[in-house]
N, C-alpha and C positions, 0 to 999 in steps of 0.2 A: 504494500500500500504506500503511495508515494503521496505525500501532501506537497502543496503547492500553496504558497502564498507571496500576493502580490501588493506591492505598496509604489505610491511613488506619485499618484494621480490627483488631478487635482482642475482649479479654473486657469487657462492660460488664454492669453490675445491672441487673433487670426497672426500669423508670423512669428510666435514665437516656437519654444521647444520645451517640453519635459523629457526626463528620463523613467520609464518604468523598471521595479527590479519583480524577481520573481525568483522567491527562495525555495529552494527543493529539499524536503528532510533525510533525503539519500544521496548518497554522489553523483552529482547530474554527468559524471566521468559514462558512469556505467548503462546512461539512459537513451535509447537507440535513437528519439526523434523528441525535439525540442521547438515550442514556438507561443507562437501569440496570434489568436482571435480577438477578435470585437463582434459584439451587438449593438445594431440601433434596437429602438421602440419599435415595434413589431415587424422585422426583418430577420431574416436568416439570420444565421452566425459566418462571419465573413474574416477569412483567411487573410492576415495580416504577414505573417512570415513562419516558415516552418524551416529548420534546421535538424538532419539527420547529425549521427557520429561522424562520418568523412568531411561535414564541415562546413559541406554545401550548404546554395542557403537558396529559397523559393519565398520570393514577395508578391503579395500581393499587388496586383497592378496598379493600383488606387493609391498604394504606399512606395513603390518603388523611387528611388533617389531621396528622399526624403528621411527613411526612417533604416535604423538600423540596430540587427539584433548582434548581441556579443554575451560571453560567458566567460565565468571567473570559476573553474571548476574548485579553487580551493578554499572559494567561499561557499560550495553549491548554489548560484546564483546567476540568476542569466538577467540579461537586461534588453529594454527596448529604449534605443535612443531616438525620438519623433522630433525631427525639426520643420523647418514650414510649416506650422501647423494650419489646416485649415478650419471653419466651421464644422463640413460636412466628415470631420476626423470624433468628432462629437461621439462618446459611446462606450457602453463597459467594455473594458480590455481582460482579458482570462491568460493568463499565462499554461501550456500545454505539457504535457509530455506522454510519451509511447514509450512502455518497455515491455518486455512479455507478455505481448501481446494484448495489451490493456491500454486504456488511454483515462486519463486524469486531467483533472483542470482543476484551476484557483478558483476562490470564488469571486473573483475582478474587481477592478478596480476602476471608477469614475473616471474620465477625462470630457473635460468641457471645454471649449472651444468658443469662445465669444466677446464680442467688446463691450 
C-alpha cells in the first residue's frame, strides 16, 4: 500500500508558477510509473504528466513546455514544477503512482489560477 501525499497548492496570478510536491511513504526508487493528474468540476480526470522508471517523461498536451515533473528519490518525493500559469490550469492536482500492478493516488491538492 503506497500513500501519496500532496502539498504545495494554493491561489497564484495568470503568469505566475507554483511548485507541487508529492511524498510517497515507500521508495519512489522502486515505483515503476510516476505522475500527476488534475480534475476540473465535472470533467474527466486529465493526464498532466506520467513518468515511468527509465525516466521518460509523457505530458500532457495542454501542459507541455510549461510544466515540469522531477524526483528527489532520497527524499521519496516527486514534484510538479507549473510555470505560465494559466486560468484554465485551475483544478485538483492528484499526485500518481503504478507498482504491482496497482495504481494509487493522493488525495490532491487545490491550484487556482486567477487575478
Amino acid at each position: 500500500q503506497v500513500q501519496l501525499v500532496e502539498s504545495g497548492g494554493g491561489l497564484v496570478q495568470p503568469g505566475g508558477s507554483l511548485r507541487l510536491s508529492c511524498a510517497a511513504s515507500e521508495s519512489i526508487f522502486s515505483i515503476s510509473t510516476l505522475g500527476w493528474f488534475r480534475t476540473h468540476p465535472g470533467k474527466p480526470r486529465e493526464l498532466v504528466v506520467v513518468t515511468p522508471r527509465d525516466g521518460s517523461t509523457n505530458y500532457g498536451n495542454s501542459v507541455k513546455g510549461r510544466f515540469t515533473i522531477s524526483r528527489d528519490n532520497a527524499k521519496n518525493t516527486m514534484y510538479l514544477q507549473m510555470n505560465s500559469l494559466k486560468p484554465e490550469d485551475t483544478a485538483v492536482y492528484h499526485c500518481y503512482a503504478n507498482t504491482l500492478g496497482k495504481d494509487y493516488w493522493g488525495q490532491g491538492t487545490q491550484v487556482t489560477v486567477s487575478s
